[in-house]
DOKOLDREN-474105 format. One record per residue (C-alpha): y, x negated, z negated. Coordinates in steps of 0.1 Angstrom, whole numbers, padded with zeros to 4 digits, always signed. Layout:
N
YXZ/...
END
This chain:
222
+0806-0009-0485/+0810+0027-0475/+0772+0034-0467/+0763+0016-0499/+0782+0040-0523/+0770+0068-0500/+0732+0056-0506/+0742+0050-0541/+0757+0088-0549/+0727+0100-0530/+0700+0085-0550/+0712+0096-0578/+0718+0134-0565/+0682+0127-0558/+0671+0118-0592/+0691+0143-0615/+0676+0171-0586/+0645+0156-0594/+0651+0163-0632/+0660+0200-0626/+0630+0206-0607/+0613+0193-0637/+0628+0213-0661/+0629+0244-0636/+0592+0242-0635/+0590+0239-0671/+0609+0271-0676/+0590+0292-0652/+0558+0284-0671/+0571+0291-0704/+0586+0324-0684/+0553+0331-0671/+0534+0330-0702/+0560+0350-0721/+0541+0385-0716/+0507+0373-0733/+0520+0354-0759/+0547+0389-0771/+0583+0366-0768/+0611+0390-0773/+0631+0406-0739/+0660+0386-0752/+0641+0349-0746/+0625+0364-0714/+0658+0370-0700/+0678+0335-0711/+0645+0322-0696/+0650+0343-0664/+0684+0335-0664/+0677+0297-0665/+0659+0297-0640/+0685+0312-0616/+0711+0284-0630/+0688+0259-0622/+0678+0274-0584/+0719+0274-0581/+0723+0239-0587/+0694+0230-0572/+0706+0246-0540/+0743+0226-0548/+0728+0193-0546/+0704+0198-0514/+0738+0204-0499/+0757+0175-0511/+0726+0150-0501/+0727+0169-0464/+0761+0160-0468/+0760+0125-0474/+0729+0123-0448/+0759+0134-0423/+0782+0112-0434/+0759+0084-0430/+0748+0091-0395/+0788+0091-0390/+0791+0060-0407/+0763+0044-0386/+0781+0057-0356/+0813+0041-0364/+0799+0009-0368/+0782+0010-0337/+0809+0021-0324/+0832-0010-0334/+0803-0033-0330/+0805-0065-0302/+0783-0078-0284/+0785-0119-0274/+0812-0114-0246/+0831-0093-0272/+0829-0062-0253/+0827-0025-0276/+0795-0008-0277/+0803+0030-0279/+0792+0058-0277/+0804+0085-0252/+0792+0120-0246/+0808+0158-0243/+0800+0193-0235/+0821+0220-0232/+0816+0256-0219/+0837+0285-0206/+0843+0312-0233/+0863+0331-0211/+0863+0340-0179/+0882+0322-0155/+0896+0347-0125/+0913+0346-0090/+0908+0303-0083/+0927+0289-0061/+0911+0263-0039/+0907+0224-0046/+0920+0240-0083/+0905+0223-0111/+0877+0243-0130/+0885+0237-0174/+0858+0243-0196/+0884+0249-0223/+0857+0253-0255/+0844+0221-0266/+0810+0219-0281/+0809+0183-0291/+0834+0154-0276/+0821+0121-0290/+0850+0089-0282/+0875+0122-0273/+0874+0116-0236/+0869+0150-0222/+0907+0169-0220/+0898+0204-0220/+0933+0218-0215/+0931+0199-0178/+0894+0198-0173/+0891+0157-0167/+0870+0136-0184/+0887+0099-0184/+0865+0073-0190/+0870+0053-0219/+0845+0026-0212/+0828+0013-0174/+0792+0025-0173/+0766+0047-0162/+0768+0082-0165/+0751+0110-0163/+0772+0147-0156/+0757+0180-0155/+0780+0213-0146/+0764+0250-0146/+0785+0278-0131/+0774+0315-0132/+0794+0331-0103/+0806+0367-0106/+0797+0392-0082/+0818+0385-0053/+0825+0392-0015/+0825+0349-0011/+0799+0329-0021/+0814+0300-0044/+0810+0260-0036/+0824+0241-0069/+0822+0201-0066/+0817+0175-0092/+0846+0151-0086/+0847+0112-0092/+0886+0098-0091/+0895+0123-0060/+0859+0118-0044/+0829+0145-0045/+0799+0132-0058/+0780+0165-0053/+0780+0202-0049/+0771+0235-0070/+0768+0268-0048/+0765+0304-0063/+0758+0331-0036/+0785+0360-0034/+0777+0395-0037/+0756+0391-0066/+0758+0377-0099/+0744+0341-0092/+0744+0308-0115/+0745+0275-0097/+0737+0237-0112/+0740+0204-0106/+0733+0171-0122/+0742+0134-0113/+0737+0100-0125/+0767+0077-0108/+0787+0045-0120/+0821+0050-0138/+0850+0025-0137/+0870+0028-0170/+0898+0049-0169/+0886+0068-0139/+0881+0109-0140/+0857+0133-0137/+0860+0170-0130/+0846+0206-0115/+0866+0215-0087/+0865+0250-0071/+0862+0243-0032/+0859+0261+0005/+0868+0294-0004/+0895+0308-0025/+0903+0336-0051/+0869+0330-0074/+0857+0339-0107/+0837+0318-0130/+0819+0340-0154/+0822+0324-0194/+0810+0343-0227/+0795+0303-0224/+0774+0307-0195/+0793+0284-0173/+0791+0246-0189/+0797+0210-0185/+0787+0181-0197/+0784+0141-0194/+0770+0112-0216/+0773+0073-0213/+0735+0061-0202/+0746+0023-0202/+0775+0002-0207/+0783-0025-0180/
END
């Protein structure tokens, strides 16, 4: 019922645009021929300043229709989100990335690595005050992490963590200002957690001003 209303208000912010372009048209021409046929400065400029009306609420409706294009995309979503399928299991969509704004100084080791600004968090399973990603749904998923590494004595080894478990390894090479990435594909049990985790050497810095990232996306539902 929602999307219906939504299509509804939209086609007709389409028409009555449609309308005013019409008429915006119309007035430019009669603008346009204003200096050869000797109308009065007075009509030119109610002219002129119809025109301007018209481009202002032209400009108002192409924003309400990208609006309601939006909120149809997040209606679609929703419903696939609450869809079944024949065992009645969810299908949902899952996917985050989040980045480090600021710099993150002096880590500990085994301490968790939060990318605390979050640039999209679709089904809200990434915590970035903690760092974990719980899973809300059993699947396969795909996890990315990017860590520039401050100049440094230590070279830095961060891993990407599956409940307790690392599932790989990012190194950044001390001394220099170096950027490390990795990316994995692995099976995820609902409710289990994924995070960065600084390891092997202590006291590191993890350069933000969003250079350092992470990020993971449902592939396929089991």
């Amino acid at each position: 019922m929602a999307l219906f209303i939504i299509v509804t208000v939209g086609l007709h912010l389409l028409f009555a645009r449609g309308q005013h372009i019409a008429e915006f048209d119309l007035i430019k021409d009669l603008s346009e021929q204003a200096q050869p046929l000797h109308i009065s400065t007075p009509i030119i400029e109610h002219l002129q300043k119809q025109i301007k009306d018209l481009q202002t609420t032209d400009q108002q409706q192409q924003k309400q229709i990208e609006e309601l294009q939006q909120s149809r995309y997040d209606c679609e979503d929703d419903a696939t989100e609450n869809s079944t399928n024949l065992s009645g299991r969810r299908w949902g969509y899952v996917a985050f990335t989040a980045v480090r704004a600021n710099t993150l100084s002096h880590i500990g080791l085994n301490q968790v690595i939060p990318f605390e600004t979050v640039i999209y968090n679709r089904g809200r399973a990434y915590d970035n005050y903690h760092g974990l990603f719980i899973a809300p749904r059993a699947g396969i998923y795909l996890f990315s992490v990017t860590i520039l590494h401050m100049p440094h004595g230590q070279s830095m080894h961060a891993g990407i963590m599956l409940s307790g478990r690392t599932i790989a390894k990012v190194h950044a090479t001390g001394g220099v200002w170096d950027e490390g990435s990795q990316t994995v594909i692995v099976p995820v049990r609902e409710g289990e957690k994924v995070w960065v985790q600084n390891q092997d050497y202590t006291n590191q810095h993890v350069y933000g001003d969003l250079y350092s990232s992470f990020s993971g996306v449902l592939l396929k539902r089991f």
